[in-house]
N, C-alpha and C positions, 0 to 999 in steps of 0.2 A: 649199750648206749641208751638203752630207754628208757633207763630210771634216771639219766641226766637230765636237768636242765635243759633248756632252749638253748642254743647256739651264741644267741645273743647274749643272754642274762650269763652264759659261761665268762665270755670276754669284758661284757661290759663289770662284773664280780676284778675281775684284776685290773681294768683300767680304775673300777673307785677306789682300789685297797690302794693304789700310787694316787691317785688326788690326795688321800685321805692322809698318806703319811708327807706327800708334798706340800698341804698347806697346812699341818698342826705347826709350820713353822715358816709361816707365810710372809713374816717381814722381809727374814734373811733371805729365802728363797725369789720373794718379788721385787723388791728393791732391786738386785743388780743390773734387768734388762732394761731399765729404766737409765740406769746412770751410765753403762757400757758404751752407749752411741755419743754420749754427749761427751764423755771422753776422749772417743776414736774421732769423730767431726771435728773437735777443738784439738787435738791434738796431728791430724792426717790431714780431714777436710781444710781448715784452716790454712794449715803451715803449709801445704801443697797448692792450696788455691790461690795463693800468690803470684806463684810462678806461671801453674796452668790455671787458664782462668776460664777454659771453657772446652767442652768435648761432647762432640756429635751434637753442635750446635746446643747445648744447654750449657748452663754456669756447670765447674766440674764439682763444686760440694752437690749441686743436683745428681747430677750423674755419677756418684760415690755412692749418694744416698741410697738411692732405688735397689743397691743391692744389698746392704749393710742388712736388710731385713731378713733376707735368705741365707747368708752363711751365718744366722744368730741362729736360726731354725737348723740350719746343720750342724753348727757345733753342740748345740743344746742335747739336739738328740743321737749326736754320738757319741757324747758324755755320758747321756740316762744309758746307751745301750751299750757300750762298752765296760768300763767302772763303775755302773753301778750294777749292769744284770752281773758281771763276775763277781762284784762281792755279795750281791744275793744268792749265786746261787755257790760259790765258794767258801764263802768268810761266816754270813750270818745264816746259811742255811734255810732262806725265806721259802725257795721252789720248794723242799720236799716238805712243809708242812703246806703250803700253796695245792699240791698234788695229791696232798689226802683231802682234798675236798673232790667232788664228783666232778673237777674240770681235765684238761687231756693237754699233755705239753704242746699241743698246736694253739688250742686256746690261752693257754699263756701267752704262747709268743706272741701269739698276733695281740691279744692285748696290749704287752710290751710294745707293740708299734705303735697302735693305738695311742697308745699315750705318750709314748714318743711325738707324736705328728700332733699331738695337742699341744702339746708343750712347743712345738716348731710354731702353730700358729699362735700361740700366748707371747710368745717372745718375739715373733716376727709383725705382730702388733704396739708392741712396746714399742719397738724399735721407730716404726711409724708416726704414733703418737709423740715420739720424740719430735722427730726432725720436724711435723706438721706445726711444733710450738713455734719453731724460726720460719716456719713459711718455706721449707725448702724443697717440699716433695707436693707435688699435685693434690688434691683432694676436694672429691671425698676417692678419685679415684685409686690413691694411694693403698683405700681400705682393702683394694680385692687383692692386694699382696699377703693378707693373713689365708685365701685359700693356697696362695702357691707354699707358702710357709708350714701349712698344714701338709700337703703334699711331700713338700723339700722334708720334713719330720720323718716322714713315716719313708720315707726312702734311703734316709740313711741311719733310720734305724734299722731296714733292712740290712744295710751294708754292715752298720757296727755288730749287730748278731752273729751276721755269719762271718766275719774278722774273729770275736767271740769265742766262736766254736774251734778256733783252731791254737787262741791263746792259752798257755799253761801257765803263766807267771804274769801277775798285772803289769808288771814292768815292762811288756812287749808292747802293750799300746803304743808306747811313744813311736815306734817305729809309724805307725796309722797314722796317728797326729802328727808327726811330722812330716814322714815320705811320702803322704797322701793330703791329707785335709791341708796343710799347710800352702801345697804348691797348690791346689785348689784355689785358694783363696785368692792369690797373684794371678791365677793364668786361666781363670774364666768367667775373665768380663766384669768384675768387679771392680775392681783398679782401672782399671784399662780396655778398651776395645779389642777382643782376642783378630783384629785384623791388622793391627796393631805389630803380630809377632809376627814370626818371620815365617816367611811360606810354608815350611817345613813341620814349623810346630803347631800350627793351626789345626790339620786334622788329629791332633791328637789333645786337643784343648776341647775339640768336638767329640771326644770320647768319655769329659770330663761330666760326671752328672751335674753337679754345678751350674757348668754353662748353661744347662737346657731352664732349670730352674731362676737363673739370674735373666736369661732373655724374656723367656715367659711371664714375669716379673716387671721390667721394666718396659715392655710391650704392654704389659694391663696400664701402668703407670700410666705411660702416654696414650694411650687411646688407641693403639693402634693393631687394628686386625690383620693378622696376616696369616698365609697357607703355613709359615715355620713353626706357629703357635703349636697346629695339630703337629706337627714333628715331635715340638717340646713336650706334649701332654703326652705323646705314645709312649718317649723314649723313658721318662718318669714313669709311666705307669709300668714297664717293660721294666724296669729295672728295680724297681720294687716286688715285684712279683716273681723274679727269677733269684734276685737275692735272699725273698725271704724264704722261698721254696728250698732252696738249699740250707738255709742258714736254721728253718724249723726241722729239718733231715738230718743238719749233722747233731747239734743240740741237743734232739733226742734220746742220742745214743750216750747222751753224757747227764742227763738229769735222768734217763730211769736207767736205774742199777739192776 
């Protein structure tokens, strides 16, 4: 390892090679986190906000809004880290010419987070800068939603890695995206107040990484400090670090031959 690189310049090398191939096509790529919210609001926010017109005392497009930012940053970066690290390192072969440079399949990964959680905060800022056009979301406090985005990023790119490591065929995803990410999306706090379900399912809506990310979120939103914050930041930090520990261990055994 001495003739490596610094630690940093390993990782930061794979996080520019993904800027570099994500904006030589920067329209396609940036344009849709921009028009996604204005969509989902006019098409959810709207047509729902008829009927409910107000939840935990704010209008309910407000309190849709606050989370719309955090599952952009989730689904962003379960997409980069599912379909796209299996077709880099399955389809186009990117890791094993990646791995004859002087970096180590940890330094990959964790760059693959890396930029994962970039991309959670780039898109979980978009999403912001949307709704802030109709006045809907607080601001500028709104802003400090791009670090939980960056956070929300990089935690489930841990989680899509080590999903990853155990898919043989890209067609298994769907099961992740749907029997996982999808009930996410309903049942932690984003739609709805998870106090909302029914007694039973609560603590297990409290298992969902999601919810920590969507509370911690709309607690910055509104100002408001509280002891559940540090809960939220542990269990995020906890669960990125356990995920990506296993998810760089099993990985391993399948990019070096």
């Amino acid at each position: 390892m001495s003739d490596y690189p610094p630690l940093s310049h390993r990782v930061a090398s794979v996080w520019y090679r993904h800027y570099r191939v994500y904006t030589k096509n920067l329209l396609s790529n940036g344009i849709p986190p921009f028009l996604e919210p204005l969509i989902f609001l006019a098409g959810i926010g709207l047509g729902i906000g008829k009927y409910v017109t107000s939840m935990q005392q704010m209008p309910y497009i407000t309190f849709l809004a606050m989370g719309l930012p955090i599952t952009a940053a989730m689904f962003t970066a379960a997409f980069e880290c599912t379909f796209g690290t299996f077709i880099r390192m399955e389809f186009d072969n990117v890791y094993d010419g990646m791995l004859a440079a002087p970096i180590t399949v940890r330094d990959l990964l964790v760059g693959e987070i890396l930029w994962a959680g970039s991309k959670g905060l780039f898109f979980s800022l978009a999403v912001v800068f949307v709704e802030s056009l109709f006045g809907i979301v607080p601001m500028p406090l709104s802003l400090l939603t791009g670090f939980v985005g960056l956070a929300t990023g990089a935690m489930f790119a841990a989680i899509s890695l080590l999903v990853t490591s155990f898919v043989t065929t890209i067609n298994h995803f769907n099961f992740y995206f749907t029997g996982f990410l999808s009930p996410m999306f309903f049942f932690s706090g984003v739609v709805f107040p998870i106090q909302n379900l029914p007694p039973v399912l609560r603590p297990v809506a409290e298992i969902f990484p999601l919810t920590h990310a969507v509370r911690l979120a709309r607690a910055l939103d509104l100002g408001q400090a509280t002891p559940q914050m540090g809960v939220d930041v542990f269990f995020i930090a906890a669960f990125t670090a356990v995920a990506g520990f296993f998810a760089v261990r099993r990985l391993k055994k399948r990019l070096v031959h």
